[in-house]
C-alpha positions as CSV (number, residue, x, y, z in Angstrom):
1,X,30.6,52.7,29.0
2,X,30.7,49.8,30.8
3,X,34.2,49.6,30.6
4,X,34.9,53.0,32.2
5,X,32.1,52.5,35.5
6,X,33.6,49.0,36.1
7,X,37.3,50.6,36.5
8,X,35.8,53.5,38.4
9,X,33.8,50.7,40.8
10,X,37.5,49.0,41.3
11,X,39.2,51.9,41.9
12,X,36.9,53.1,44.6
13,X,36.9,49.7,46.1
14,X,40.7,49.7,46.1
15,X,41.2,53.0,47.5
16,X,38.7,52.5,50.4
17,X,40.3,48.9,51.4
18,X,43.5,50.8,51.5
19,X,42.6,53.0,54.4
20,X,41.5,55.2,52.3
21,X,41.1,59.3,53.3
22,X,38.1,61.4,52.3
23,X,38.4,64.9,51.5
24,X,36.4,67.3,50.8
25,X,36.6,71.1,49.3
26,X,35.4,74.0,46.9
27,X,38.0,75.1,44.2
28,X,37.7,77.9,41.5
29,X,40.1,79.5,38.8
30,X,40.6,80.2,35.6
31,X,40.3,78.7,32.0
32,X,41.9,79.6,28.3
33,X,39.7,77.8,26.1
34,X,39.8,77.5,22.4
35,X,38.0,75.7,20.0
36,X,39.1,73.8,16.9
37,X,37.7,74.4,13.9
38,X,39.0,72.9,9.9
39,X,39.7,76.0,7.3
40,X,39.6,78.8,10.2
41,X,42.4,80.5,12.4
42,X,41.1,79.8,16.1
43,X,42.4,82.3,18.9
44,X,41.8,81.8,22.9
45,X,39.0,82.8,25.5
46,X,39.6,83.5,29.2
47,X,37.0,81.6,31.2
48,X,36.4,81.0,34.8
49,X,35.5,77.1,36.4
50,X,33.8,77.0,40.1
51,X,32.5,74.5,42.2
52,X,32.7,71.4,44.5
53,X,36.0,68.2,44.6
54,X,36.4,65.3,46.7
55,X,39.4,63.6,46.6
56,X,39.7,59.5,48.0
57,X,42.1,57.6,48.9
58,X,46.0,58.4,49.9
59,X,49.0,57.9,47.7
60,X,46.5,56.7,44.8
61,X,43.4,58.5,44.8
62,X,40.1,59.2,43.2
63,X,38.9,62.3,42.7
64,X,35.1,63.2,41.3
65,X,34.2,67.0,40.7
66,X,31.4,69.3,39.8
67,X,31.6,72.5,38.6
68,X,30.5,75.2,36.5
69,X,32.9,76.6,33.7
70,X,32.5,79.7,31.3
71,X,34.2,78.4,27.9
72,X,34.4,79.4,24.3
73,X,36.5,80.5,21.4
74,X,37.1,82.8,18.5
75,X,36.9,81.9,14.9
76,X,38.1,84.2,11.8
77,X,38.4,83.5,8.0
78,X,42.5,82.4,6.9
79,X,42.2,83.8,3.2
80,X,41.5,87.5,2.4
81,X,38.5,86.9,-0.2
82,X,36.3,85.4,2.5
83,X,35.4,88.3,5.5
84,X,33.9,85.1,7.9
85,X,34.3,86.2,11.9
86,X,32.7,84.7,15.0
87,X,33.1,84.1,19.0
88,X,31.3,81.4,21.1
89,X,30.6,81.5,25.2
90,X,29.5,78.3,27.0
91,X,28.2,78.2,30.1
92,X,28.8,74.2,31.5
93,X,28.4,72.0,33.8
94,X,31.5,69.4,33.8
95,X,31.7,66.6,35.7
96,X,35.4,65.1,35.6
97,X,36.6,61.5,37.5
98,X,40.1,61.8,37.3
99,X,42.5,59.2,39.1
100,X,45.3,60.5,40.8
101,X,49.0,59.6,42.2
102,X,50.2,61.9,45.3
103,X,53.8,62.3,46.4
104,X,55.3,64.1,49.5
105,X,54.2,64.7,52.9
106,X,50.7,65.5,54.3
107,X,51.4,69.4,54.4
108,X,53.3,69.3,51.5
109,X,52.5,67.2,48.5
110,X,52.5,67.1,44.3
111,X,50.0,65.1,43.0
112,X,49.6,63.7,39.0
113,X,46.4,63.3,37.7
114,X,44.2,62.3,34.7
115,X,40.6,60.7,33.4
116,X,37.3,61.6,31.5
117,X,35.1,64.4,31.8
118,X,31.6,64.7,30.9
119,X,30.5,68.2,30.0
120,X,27.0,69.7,29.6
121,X,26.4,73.1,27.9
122,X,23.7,75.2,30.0
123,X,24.2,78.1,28.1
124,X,25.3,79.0,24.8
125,X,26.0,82.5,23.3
126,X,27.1,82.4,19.7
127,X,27.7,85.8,17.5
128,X,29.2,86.0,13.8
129,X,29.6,88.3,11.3
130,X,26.4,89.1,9.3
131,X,27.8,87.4,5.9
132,X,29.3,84.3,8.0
133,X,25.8,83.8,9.4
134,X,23.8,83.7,6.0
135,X,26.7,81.5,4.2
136,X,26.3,79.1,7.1
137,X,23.8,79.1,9.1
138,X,24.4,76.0,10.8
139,X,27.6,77.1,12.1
140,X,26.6,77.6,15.6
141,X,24.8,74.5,16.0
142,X,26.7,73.0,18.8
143,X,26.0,69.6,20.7
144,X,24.5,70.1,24.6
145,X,26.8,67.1,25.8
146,X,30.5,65.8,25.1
147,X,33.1,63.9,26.8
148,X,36.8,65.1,26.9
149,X,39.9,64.0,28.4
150,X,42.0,66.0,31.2
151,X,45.6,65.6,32.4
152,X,47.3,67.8,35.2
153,X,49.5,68.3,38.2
154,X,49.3,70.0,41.4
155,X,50.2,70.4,44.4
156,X,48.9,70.6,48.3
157,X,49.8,73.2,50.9
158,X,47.7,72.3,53.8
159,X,44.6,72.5,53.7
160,X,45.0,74.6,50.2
161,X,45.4,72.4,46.9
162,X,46.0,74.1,43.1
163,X,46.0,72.1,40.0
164,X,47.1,73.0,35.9
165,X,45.1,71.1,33.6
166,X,44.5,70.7,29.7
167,X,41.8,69.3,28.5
168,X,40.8,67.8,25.3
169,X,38.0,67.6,23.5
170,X,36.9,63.6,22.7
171,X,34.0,64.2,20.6
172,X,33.0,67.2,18.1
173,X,31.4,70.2,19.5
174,X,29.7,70.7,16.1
175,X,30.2,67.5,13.4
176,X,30.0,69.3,10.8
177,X,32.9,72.1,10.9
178,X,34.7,69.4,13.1
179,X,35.2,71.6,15.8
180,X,36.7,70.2,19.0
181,X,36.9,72.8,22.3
182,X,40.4,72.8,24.4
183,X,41.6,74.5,27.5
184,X,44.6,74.9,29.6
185,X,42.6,75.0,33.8
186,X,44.2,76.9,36.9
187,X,42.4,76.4,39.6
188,X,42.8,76.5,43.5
189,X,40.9,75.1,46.0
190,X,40.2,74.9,49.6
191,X,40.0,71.8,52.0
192,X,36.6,72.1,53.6
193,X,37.3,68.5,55.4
């Protein structure tokens, strides 16, 4: 951990020696989640992510965020003998730092970027089917906090900036069905300064 704020602490420190820009701005969009799990076919949730970015620096940049995101995934059994179904809604709070490389012009650029993100489940809403919740009842027992990964592009129009992200799932949503939780992210934003 203190690996990861000791590289944040430089890159700030290089990014604001380098004439570095601030910018500010709201963003929203929408997720496709789905979440891993061993011995079960998975299939996708559509989600929605809103809330606040700021972006420093220029042609590298850092860029912190904090929003809330509606996540999830379906579950269902593989084999025929075993009638096991389920679906999972989380409500988060995420907290990426991603570090970012920009390219183009100032009303007109593509931008690269990837880093960690910290996400916190404020909600959860778990349903299964009634013989998959007495043959395991500790199914739905999913962690409040986990770290993940996210890589993505974009691009800015102006004062208008939309990204495409995945993200990946560091550490187990649930340990013992070793279910991890990944998403594809659309999102656009606005420039507020």
């Amino acid at each position: 951990m203190k690996k990861y704020l000791l590289s944040a602490a430089l890159l700030i420190a290089v990014s604001i020696s380098a004439k570095a820009q601030l910018a500010l701005g709201i963003k929203g969009g929408v997720n496709f989640s789905k979440i891993s799990t061993d011995n079960l076919k998975e299939s996708t949730l559509t989600g929605y992510q809103a809330g606040i970015f700021a972006r420093i620096g220029n042609s590298l940049y850092l860029q912190p965020e904090l929003y809330l995101s509606g996540t999830g995934g379906k579950f269902e059994s593989d084999n025929n003998s075993t009638d096991f179904s389920g679906k999972v809604r989380f409500t988060n709070l995420n907290v990426p730092l991603l570090v970012g490389k920009s390219f183009g012009q100032k009303d007109l650029n593509f931008r690269v970027m990837a880093g960690p993100i910290y996400s916190y489940i404020l909600d959860k809403n778990v349903s299964l089917s009634n013989n998959a919740s007495a043959a395991v009842s500790d199914f739905g027992n999913y962690k409040n906090s986990t770290l993940g990964y996210q890589v993505g592009a974009g691009v800015d129009i102006g004062a208008i900036t939309a990204d495409l992200r995945y993200e990946g799932g560091l550490t187990k949503v649930n340990q013992n069905f070793g279910q991890r939780q990944n998403l594809w992210a659309l999102s656009v934003g606005f420039k507020i300064l």
